[in-house]
PLY file of the C-alpha trace (Angstrom):
ply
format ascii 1.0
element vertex 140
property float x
property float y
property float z
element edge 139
property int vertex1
property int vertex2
end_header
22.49 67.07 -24.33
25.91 68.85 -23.82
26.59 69.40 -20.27
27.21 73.38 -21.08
23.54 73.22 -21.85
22.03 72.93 -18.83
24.26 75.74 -17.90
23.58 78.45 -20.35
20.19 77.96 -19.17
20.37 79.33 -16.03
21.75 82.55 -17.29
19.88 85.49 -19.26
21.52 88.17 -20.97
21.48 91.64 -20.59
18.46 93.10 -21.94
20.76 95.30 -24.33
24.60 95.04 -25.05
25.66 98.39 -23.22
27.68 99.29 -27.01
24.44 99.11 -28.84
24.56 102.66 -28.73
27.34 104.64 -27.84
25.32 107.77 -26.05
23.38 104.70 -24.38
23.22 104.91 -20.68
23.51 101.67 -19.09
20.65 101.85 -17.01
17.96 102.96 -19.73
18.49 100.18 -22.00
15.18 99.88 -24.79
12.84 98.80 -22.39
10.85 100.82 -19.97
12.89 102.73 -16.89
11.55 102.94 -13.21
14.31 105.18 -13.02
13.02 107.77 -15.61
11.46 110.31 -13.52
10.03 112.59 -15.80
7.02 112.17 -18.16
9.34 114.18 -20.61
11.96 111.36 -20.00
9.31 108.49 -20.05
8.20 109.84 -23.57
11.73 110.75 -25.28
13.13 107.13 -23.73
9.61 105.58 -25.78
10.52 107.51 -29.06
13.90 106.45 -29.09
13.06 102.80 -28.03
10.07 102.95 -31.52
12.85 104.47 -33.32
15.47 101.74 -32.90
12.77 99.36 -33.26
11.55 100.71 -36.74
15.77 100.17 -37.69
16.07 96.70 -36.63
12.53 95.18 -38.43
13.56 97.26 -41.72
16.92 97.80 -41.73
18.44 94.24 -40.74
17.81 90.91 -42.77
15.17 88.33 -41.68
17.40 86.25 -39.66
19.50 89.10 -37.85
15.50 90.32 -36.82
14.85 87.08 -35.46
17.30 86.87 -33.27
17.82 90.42 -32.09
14.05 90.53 -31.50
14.31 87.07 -29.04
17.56 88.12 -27.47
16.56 91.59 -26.17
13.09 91.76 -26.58
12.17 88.29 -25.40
14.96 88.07 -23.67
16.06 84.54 -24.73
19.52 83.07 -23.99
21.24 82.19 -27.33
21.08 78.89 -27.27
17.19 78.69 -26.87
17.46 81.27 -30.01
19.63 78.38 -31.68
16.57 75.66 -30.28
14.03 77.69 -31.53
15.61 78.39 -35.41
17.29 75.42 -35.89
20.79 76.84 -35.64
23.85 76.04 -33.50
24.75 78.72 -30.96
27.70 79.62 -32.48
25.55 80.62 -35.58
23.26 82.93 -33.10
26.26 84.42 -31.46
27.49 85.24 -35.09
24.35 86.52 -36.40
24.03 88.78 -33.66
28.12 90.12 -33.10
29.63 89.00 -36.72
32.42 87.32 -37.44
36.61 87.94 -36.12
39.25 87.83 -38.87
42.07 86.29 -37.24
44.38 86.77 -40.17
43.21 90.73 -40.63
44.23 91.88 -36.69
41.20 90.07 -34.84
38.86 92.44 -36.61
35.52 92.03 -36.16
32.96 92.11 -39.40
29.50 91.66 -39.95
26.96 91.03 -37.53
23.24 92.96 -36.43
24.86 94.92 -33.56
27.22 96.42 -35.33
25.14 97.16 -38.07
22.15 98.94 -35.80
24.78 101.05 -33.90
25.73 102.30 -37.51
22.30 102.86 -38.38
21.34 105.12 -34.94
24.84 106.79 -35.46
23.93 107.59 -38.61
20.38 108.35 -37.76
19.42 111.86 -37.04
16.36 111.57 -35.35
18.12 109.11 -32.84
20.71 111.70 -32.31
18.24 114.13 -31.58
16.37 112.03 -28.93
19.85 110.71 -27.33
20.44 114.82 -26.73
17.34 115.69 -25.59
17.71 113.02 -23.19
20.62 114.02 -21.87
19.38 117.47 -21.38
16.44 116.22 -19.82
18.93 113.73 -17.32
20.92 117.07 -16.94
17.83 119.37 -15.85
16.80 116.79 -13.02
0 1
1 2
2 3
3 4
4 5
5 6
6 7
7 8
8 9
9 10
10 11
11 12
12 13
13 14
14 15
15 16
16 17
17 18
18 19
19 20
20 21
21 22
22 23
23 24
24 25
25 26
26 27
27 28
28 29
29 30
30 31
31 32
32 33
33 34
34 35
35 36
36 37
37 38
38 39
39 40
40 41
41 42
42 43
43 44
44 45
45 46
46 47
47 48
48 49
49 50
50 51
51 52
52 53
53 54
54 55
55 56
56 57
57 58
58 59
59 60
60 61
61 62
62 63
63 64
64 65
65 66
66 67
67 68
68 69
69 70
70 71
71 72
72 73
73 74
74 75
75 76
76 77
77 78
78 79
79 80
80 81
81 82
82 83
83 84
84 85
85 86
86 87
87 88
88 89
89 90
90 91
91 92
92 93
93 94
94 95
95 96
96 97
97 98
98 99
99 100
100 101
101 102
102 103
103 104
104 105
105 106
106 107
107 108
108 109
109 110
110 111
111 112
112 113
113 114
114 115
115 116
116 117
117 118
118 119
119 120
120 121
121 122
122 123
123 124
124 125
125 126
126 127
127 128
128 129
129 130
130 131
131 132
132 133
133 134
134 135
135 136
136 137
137 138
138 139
């Protein structure tokens, strides 16, 4: 065993990286919110959370699902992601944020993140919930 592996697991990631969705609040994340106050805000929050959900099980590829779905639904630390598949962390962390071409500017290619933030942008329905949510924030 590595010695960095007994330290990565004493940590646990966010529950959701805070550019998963640009209109995102940091606080709301996918799961359920204390914080909502609102029924109205407790049911929009739930649609968009089912929403997002229905993207990443039929929008991404078998492996991007299986990690996403441990990461920030299970909320596993990468390497026990990597344990659990068989893969190297490296792999995980690639899976899950793509790839960085060093000889193209450091740009960044590839991976389930970026792919489900292109989806909800793309996504009507999503946009609708992310502005009836804010109206709903704004009416408190």
């Amino acid at each position: 065993m590595a010695k960095s592996d007994s330290i990565q697991y004493k940590y646990r990631e966010i529950p959701v990286d805070p550019t998963l969705v640009n209109n995102f609040s940091l606080e709301d994340q996918l799961h359920f919110n204390t914080r909502a106050s609102t029924d109205t805000l407790l049911d929009l929050l739930d649609d968009l959370s089912s929403r997002i959900k229905f993207i990443i099980d039929n929008k991404l590829t078998l492996r991007q699902r299986q990690v996403v779905d441990s990461i920030y639904f299970k909320q596993m630390t990468q390497t026990e992601v990597a344990l659990e598949l068989g893969l190297c962390q490296p792999t995980v962390h690639k899976v899950l944020k793509g790839n960085i071409d060093y000889q193209n500017g450091g740009k960044r290619y590839g991976g389930a993140l970026k792919k489900i933030r292109k989806l909800c942008d793309a996504d009507s329905e999503i946009q609708e919930l992310l502005e009836k949510i804010q109206q709903e924030r704004n009416d408190r």
